[in-house]
KETOR-868508 format. One record per residue (C-alpha): z, y, x; residue in three letters. Coordinates in pm, whole numbers, plus 32768, in hexadecimal, padded with zeros to 4 digits. Example, Ala and Ser with C-alpha at 12.3 -4.5 7.8 and 13.67 -1.06 7.14 Angstrom:
BEGIN
830C7E3E84CEALA;82CA7F968557SER;
end
This chain:
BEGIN
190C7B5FD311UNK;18C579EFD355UNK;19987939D441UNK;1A267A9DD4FAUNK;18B17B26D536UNK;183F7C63D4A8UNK;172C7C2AD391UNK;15FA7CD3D3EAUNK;15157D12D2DAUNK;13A07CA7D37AUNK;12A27DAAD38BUNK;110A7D95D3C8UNK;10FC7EA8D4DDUNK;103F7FA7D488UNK;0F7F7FAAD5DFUNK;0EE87E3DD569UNK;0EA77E8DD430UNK;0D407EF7D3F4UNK;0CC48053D39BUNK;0BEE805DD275UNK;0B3881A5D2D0UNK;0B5481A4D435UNK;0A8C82BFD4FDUNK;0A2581B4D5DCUNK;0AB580AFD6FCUNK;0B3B810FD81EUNK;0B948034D972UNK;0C77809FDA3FUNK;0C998029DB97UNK;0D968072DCA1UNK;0EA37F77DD4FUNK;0FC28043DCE9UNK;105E7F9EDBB9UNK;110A80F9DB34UNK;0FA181C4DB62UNK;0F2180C3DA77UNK;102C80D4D965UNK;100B8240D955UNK;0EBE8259D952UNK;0EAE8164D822UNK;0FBB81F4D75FUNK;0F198331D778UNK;0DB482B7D731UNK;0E2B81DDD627UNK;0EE18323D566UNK;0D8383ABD57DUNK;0CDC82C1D4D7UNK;0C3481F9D5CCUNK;0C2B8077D616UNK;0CCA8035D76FUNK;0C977F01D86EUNK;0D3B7F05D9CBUNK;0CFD7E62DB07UNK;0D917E96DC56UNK;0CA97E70DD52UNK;0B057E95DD49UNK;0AB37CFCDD34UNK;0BAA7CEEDBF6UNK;0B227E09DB73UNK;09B07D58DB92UNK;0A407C2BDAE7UNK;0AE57D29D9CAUNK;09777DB3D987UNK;08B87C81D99DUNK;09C27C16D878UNK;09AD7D4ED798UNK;08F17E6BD82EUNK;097A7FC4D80AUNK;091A80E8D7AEUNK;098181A3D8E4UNK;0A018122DA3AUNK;0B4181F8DAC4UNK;0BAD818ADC01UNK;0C8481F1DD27UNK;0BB081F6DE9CUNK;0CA48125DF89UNK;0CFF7FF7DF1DUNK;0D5F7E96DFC6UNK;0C277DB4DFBFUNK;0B067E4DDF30UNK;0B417FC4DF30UNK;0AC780D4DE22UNK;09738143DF07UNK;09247FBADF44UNK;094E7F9DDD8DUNK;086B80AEDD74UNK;0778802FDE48UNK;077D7EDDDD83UNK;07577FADDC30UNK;065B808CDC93UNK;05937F58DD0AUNK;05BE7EC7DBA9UNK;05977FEFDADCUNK;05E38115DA60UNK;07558161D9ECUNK;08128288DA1DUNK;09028234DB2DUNK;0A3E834ADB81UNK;0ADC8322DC9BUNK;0C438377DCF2UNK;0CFA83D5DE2BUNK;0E2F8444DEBEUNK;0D3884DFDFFBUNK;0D368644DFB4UNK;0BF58627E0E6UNK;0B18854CE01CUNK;09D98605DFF2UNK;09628606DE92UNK;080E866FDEC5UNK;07E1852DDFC6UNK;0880844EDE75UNK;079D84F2DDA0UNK;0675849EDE79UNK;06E98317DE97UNK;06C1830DDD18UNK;084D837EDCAAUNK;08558408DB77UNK;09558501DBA3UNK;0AA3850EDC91UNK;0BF7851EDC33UNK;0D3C859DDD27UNK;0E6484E3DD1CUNK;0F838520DCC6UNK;0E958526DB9BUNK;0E978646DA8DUNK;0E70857CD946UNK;0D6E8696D8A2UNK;0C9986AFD9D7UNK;0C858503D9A8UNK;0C3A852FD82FUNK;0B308652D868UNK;0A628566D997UNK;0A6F841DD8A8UNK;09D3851FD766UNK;08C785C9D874UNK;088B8469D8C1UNK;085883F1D775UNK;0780852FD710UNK;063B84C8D6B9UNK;06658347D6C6UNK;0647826DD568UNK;07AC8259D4C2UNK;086B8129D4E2UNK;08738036D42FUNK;
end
């Protein structure tokens, strides 16, 4: 103890510390702060490198710094919203975008056809969100 505080022994966390074999890099976007810390906890314990933003024009900023791998991003949003980021990616390019939403109406075929990836349904199931990001990695040059 120094001067009555508790000593706390500092730690690098392990959610900044970089992945030497990482199965690639993931961005997550969505504008709910405890969506994102899930989602890279979980992604980081499966090996992959993990960048957040939450909304779609800090998201563009995020890839124009480091590109990714794979764009995973929730549909409504403040600002620039998960269709309008899509739009602006598929205009750019080709990277697999998943979208997310709590909208148990959204019509998947209709995402598909925009350019999505695949589709996700929150609340999310953590091995349906690790199977789209692998089918969207299939047949693309590892990372790296």
């Amino acid at each position: 103890m120094l001067n009555g505080d508790a000593f706390i022994e500092e730690q690098e966390s392990p959610l900044t510390m970089t992945t030497i074999s990482s199965r690639g890099r993931v961005l997550v976007v969505d504008d709910e702060a405890a969506c994102c810390l899930a989602l890279e906890m979980l992604l980081t314990d499966e090996g992959f490198q993990v960048d957040v933003a939450h909304d779609g024009a800090q998201a563009l900023e995020r890839m124009a710094e480091s590109p990714p791998d794979v764009l995973l991003s929730d549909i409504r949003m403040p600002g620039m919203d998960g269709l309008a980021l899509l739009r602006a990616v598929r205009a750019t390019g080709d990277l697999p975008v998943i979208l997310m939403s709590a909208d148990s109406g959204v019509d998947d075929a209709e995402l598909r056809r925009m350019g999505a990836t695949g589709y996700v349904v929150k609340p999310l199931d953590f091995d349906d969100v690790i199977r789209a990001i692998d089918d969207a990695l299939v047949g693309r040059p590892p990372p790296g």
